[in-house]
C-alpha positions, 0 to 999 in steps of 0.5 A: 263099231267102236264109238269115240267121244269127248262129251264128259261123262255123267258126273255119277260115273266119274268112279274109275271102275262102274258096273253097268248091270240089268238093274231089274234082275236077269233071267235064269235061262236068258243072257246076262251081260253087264258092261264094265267101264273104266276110266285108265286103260288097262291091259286085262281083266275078270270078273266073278259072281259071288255069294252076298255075304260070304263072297265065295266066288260061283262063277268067274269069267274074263272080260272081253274089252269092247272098245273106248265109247263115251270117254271110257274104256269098256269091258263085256262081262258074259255070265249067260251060262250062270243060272241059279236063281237068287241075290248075288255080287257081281265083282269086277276087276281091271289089270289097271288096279281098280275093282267094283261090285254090284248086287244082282240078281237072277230070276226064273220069272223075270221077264213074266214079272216085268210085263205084269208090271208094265201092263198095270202101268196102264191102268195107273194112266186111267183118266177118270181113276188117277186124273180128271173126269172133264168133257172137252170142248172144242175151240176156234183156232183162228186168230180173231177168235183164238180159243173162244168155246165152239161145242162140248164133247164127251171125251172123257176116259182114256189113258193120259200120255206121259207125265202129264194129263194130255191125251194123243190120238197117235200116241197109244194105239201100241199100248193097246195092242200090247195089251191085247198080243200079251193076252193072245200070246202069253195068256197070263192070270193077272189080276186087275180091277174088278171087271167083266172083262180079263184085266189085259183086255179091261185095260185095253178097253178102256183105251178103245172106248176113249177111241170110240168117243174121239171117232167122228161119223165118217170114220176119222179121228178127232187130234187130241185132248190138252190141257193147254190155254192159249198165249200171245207170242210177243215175236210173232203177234200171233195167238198160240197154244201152250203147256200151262206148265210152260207159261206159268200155270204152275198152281193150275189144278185140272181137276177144277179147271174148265174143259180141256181144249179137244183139238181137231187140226190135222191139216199138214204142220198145223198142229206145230204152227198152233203151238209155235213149234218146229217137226214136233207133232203129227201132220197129216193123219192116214198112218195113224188112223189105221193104226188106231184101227189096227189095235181096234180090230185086234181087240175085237178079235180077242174079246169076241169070245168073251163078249161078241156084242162088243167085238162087233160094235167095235168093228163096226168102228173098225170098218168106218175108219178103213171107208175112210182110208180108202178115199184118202191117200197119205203122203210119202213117208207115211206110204208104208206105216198105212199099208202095213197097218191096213194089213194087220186090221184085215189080219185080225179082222179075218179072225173076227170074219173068216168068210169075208176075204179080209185075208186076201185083203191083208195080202194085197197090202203086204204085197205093197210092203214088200214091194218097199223093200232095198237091196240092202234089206231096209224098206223104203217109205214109198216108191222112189223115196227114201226109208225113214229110219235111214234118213228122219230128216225127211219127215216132219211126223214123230214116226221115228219116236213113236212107231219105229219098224212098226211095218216090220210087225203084220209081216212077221204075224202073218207068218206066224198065224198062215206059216203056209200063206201065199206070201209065206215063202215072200215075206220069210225071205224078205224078214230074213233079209231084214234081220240080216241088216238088224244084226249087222247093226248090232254086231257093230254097235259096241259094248252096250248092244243097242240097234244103231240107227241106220243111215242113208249115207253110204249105210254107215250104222250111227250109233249113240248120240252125241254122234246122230239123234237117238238114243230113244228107248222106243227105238231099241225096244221096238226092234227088241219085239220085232227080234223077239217075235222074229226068234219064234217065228224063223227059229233063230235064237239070235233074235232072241239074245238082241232083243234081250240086250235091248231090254236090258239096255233100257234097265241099266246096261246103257252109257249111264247104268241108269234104268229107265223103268219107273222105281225099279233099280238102284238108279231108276228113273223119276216117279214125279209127275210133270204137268199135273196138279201135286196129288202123290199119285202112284206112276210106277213101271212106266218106261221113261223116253231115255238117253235123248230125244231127237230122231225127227223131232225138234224138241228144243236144245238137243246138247250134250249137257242134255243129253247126260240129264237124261241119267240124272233123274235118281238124285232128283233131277228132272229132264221132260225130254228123257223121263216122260213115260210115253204110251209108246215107250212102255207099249214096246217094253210090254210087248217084248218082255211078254214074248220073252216070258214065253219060254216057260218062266214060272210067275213071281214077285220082283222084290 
């Protein structure tokens, strides 16, 4: 599908030829695409990759047109078949005159390289190492006392979310299972802190200790930690709570500060009525408790060789939460996120207890999943509602930023660890249905290749904002992950090459050659921090959010001017809603690259 728009485009791409490469480099064995974009028409055109210095030319090719998206006509340069590593010069030419070159280069480690990366990311995130070391206290939310100091808990530790010192219960469940699938997958010797555990699995401890403090006697999860104060809303005459950064706080220094604000409000819309805002915060807490659990009982099952002492502890944890689970149902558009992620704490618990039955337990809640799925090949929500990708309007969560497909992901391990389970035939026929639709969706995205956002209107795919809110780097790269695992487990290369267009969509093969991984490329995004005291500290690698928010979540004023901020942030400028390096986002950009890592990439340097 060939998108049209009259928005103007980013001011840094008025040239009349710009190259939208793979700014962190292109593997030597995988796809290599870069989108040509031009402002005149023009009726042809080609492109070569040359050596640096001499420009003699190695490879050529012709471009093949891709339709007029963003005010610019687009071209396809396909260079797949060019495999020798090294630095060289992409040049490409329009039959409208104009011409452009880029440095490239390709890597036989590149994907290995990226997720070694993204994974020490996290430990930059360490609270305690980069951030405060404060306990929290917990205080009243009730209007006559707002703010007043109830208890102190030790919860200190943890990875702060995003560009700021904040701490989500909902937000880093996927950071740690990344850690821990990378480790079970790709097994990789990266170095990391002096620790007794391996430095995959130490950093994702340090996330599931913080998990452990957060967890209340019967198994629930305390909301998050804020650096926030409280603010008298002069419209409403009501006591909110509030970023300092918003209100003024701007020489506030948390590491002198008093104890944070420890939130424990989960009633539904509560959060968003505490802070004054509209469909911004989790409501009620069922999908992500078990998915909290989900990562936990994963890293029991991976560190139970190195530790058993530990593994048990924390599934002793595990177990409380599924307790508490059992006596609470969620509400409709969180029915599926609740069941899949139920089935995959009993998948990983089975490796921990195989006499148990938790492998028949995770069949049971598969079997609910499966149940949800269209004729068309989507997944509803629930019985008789609707699925949430295709509609975001239904919900008031964040599932569309945070958790995209994320149900998608038990099936697809399941048939990898039991290809002769009971459900194996079931869930192989209702994967290939879905990717089936994943694929239709790519195919008419555009010249860039990024999963559109389905709809529930006639099933017309939506592709890039303006047009429908999107443009999250978490949803192309949740889909890429579920396409990688899904290429290795149904033998479809396909897969594969979408999920390395999503990949290289977030480095710099999008609308505004902008990548969106942290100090990496020619333009990449911001390294400034947002919230925090000014103390130079390191946040490389991160995957920023990035074209635009929106996809059920109200952040404010979604323009069009906002939406181009969102490329902006290589000459200094600075947008929270497109830069900030949530968990989520670089979670996903992990677990895809360490799949795509597995077909043999040597380890390397990114120079």
């Amino acid at each position: 599908m060939s998108v049209t728009s009259s928005i103007p485009v980013d001011p840094a791409l008025e040239e009349d030829l710009v190259i939208h490469e793979c700014q962190a480099g292109y593997a030597a064995q995988g796809a290599k695409f870069a989108v040509i974009s031009c402002g005149p028409p023009a009726a042809h055109g080609n492109f070569e990759i040359q050596e640096p210095d001499s420009q003699h030319t190695r490879f050529s090719g012709t471009l093949i047109y891709a339709g007029y998206q963003w005010s610019r006509h687009c071209w396809l340069a396909d260079f797949s078949t060019f495999r020798e590593p090294g630095k060289w010069r992409l040049w490409a030419h329009t039959g409208s005159g104009y011409e452009a070159a880029v440095g490239i280069s390709i890597r036989p480690a590149l994907h290995a390289e990226l997720a070694e990366k993204a994974a020490k990311h996290f430990h930059r995130k360490r609270c305690g190492v980069l951030c405060h070391t404060h306990d929290a206290v917990i205080r009243s939310t009730r209007q006559n006392d707002f703010g007043q100091p109830i208890k102190n808990v030790d919860v200190t530790g943890g990875w702060h979310d995003a560009h700021d010192d904040n701490k989500w219960i909902f937000m880093a469940w996927s950071g740690v299972d990344a850690l821990c699938e990378t480790w079970e997958t790709l097994h990789p010797e990266w170095s990391g802190a002096n620790e007794p555990l391996p430095f995959l699995l130490a950093e994702a401890w340090w996330e599931v200790e913080w998990f452990l403090k957060m967890q209340k006697e019967d198994g629930s999860f305390y909301y998050a930690v804020l650096d926030w104060k409280k603010r008298r809303d002069p419209a409403s005459g009501r006591w909110l709570m509030s970023p300092w950064a918003y209100n003024g706080f701007h020489n506030y220094d948390v590491l002198t500060e008093d104890a944070r604000w420890l939130l424990d409000e989960w009633r539904p819309g509560e959060v968003n009525r505490l802070m004054g805002l509209k469909n911004l915060c989790p409501s009620t807490p069922e999908m992500y408790f078990a998915q909290t659990a989900a990562s936990m009982a994963k890293f029991a099952a991976q560190v139970l060789p190195l530790d058993k002492e530990l593994a048990l502890r924390v599934s002793g944890a595990v177990q409380r939460t599924l307790e508490w689970l059992d006596e609470h149902r969620p509400l409709p558009h969180q029915v599926i996120y609740t069941a899949a992620a139920i089935a995959q704490t009993h998948l990983d618990f089975h490796k921990v207890h195989p006499k148990n039955g938790h492998l028949t337990q995770a069949e049971a809640k598969l079997r609910e999943v499966l149940s949800l799925q269209s004729e068309e090949g989507w997944f509803r929500a629930a019985p008789g509602f609707v699925c949430l990708e295709a509609d975001p309007s239904k919900t008031d969560d964040r599932i569309l930023i945070d958790t995209p497909f994320a149900y998608i992901i038990p099936m697809l391990r399941y048939l990898r660890d039991h290809p002769h389970g009971v459900l194996a035939k079931e869930t192989r026929s209702s994967l290939d249905r879905f990717f089936q639709g994943i694929k239709a969706q790519i195919n008419a995205s555009g010249a860039y290749g990024q999963m559109t956002q389905y709809r529930a209107d006639g099933g017309t795919p939506v592709a890039l904002p303006p047009e429908a809110p999107g443009g999250l780097n978490a949803w192309f790269l949740a889909v890429g992950y579920l396409c990688a695992l899904g290429a290795s487990v149904l033998k479809d290369p396909a897969l594969r090459l979408i999920a390395e267009r999503q990949v290289q969509f977030v480095l710099g093969v999008n609308p505004f050659a902008m990548c969106y991984m942290v100090g990496i490329g020619r333009r990449h995004s911001t390294q400034k921090p947002l919230f925090v005291h000014e103390d130079g500290r390191d946040v490389l690698w991160g995957i920023a959010t990035g074209i635009m928010c929106g996809g059920g979540a109200d952040y404010g004023e979604t323009t069009a001017k906002n939406t181009l901020r969102g490329g902006l942030s290589e000459i200094g400028g600075y947008d929270a809603a497109c830069e900030e390096t949530w968990m989520n986002t670089t979670a996903w950009f992990l677990a895809v690259t360490s799949l795509l890592a597995q077909r043999g990439e040597r380890h390397g340097e990114i120079a």
